[in-house]
C-alpha positions as CSV (number, residue, x, y, z in Angstrom):
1,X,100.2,88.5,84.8
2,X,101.7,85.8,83.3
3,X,102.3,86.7,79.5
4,X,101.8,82.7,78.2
5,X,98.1,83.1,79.5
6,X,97.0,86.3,77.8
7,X,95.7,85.9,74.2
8,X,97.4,87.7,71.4
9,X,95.2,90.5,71.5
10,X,95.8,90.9,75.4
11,X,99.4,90.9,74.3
12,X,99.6,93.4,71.7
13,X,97.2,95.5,74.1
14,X,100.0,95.3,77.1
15,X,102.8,96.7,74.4
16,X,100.8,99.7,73.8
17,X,101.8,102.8,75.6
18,X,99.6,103.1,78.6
19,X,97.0,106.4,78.9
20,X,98.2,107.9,82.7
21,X,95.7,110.3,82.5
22,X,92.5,107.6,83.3
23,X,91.3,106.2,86.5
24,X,93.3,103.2,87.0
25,X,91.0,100.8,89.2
26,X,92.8,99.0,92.3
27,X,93.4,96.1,90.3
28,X,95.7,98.0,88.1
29,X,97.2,99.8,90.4
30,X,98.2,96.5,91.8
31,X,99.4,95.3,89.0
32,X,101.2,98.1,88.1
33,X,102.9,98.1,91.5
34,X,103.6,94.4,91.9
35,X,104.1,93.3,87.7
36,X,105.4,96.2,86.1
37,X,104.1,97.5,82.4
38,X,106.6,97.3,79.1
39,X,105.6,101.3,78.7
40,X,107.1,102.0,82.5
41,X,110.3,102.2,84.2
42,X,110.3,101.7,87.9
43,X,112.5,104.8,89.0
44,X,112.3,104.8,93.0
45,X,110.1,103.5,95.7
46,X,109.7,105.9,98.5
47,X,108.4,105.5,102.2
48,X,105.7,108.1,103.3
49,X,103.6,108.3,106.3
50,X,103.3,105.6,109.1
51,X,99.7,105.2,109.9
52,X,99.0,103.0,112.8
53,X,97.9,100.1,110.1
54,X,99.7,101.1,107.0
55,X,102.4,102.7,105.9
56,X,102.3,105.0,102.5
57,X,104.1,104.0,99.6
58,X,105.1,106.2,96.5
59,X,106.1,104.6,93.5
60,X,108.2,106.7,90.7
61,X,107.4,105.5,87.1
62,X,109.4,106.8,84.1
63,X,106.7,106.3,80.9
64,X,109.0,105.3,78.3
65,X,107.0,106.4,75.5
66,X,106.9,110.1,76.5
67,X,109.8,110.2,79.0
68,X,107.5,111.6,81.9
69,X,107.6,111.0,85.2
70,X,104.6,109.6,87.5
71,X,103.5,108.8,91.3
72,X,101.2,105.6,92.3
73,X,100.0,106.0,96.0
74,X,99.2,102.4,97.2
75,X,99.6,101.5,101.3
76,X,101.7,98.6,102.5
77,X,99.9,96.8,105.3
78,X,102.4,96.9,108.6
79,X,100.7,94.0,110.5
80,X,100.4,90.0,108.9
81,X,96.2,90.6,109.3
82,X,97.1,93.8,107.1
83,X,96.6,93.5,103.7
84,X,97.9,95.9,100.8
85,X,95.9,98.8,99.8
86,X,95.5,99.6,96.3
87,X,93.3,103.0,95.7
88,X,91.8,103.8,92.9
89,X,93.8,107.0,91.5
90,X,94.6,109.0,88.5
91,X,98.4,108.9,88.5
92,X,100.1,112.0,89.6
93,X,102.5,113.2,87.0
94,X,106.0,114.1,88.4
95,X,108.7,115.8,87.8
96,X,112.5,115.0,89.2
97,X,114.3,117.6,91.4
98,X,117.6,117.1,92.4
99,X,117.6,118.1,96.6
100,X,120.5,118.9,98.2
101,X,120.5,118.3,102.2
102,X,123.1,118.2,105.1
103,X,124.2,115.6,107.8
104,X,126.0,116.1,110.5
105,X,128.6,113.5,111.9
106,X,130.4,113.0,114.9
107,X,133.7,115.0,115.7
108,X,136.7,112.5,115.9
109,X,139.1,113.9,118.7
């Protein structure tokens, strides 16, 4: 959303801290996804599932005004005919864990 075309009320509106724990509607998930919010901090976009049409997309959001952490769900199309999915959702609310796991490499002789 392009800040020059929102009204100064729309503006001050944006600024405010955002309420995660409402139904965001698909258009806001979009937005939130693709536009970003001053309140949120894009912390990592993760791959999930591979459906035969879509693939799963988590998005990590760090709210700014309270620090915690939160998932959006949305599925990216995998085909040109396929378009974005946004669902309707309640935004998860996360926490970070650090994970430790283990490769395994080739032996050099």
């Amino acid at each position: 959303m392009n800040d020059m075309m929102l009204t100064p009320e729309e503006n001050s509106a944006k600024a405010q801290p955002l309420d995660m724990a409402v139904m965001l509607s698909e258009k806001e998930v979009e937005t939130l996804v693709f536009e970003g919010h001053p309140d949120l901090e894009l912390k990592e976009s993760k791959e999930g599932e591979e459906h035969r049409w879509f693939r799963v997309i988590y998005e990590i959001f760090q709210q700014k005004s309270t620090g915690k952490y939160f998932r959006i769900t949305w599925h990216r199309g995998l085909t040109e005919m396929q378009e974005n999915e946004f669902p309707d959702q309640v935004p998860v609310e996360v926490e970070p864990v650090q994970v430790v796991s283990t490769d395994y490499i080739p032996v050099v002789k």
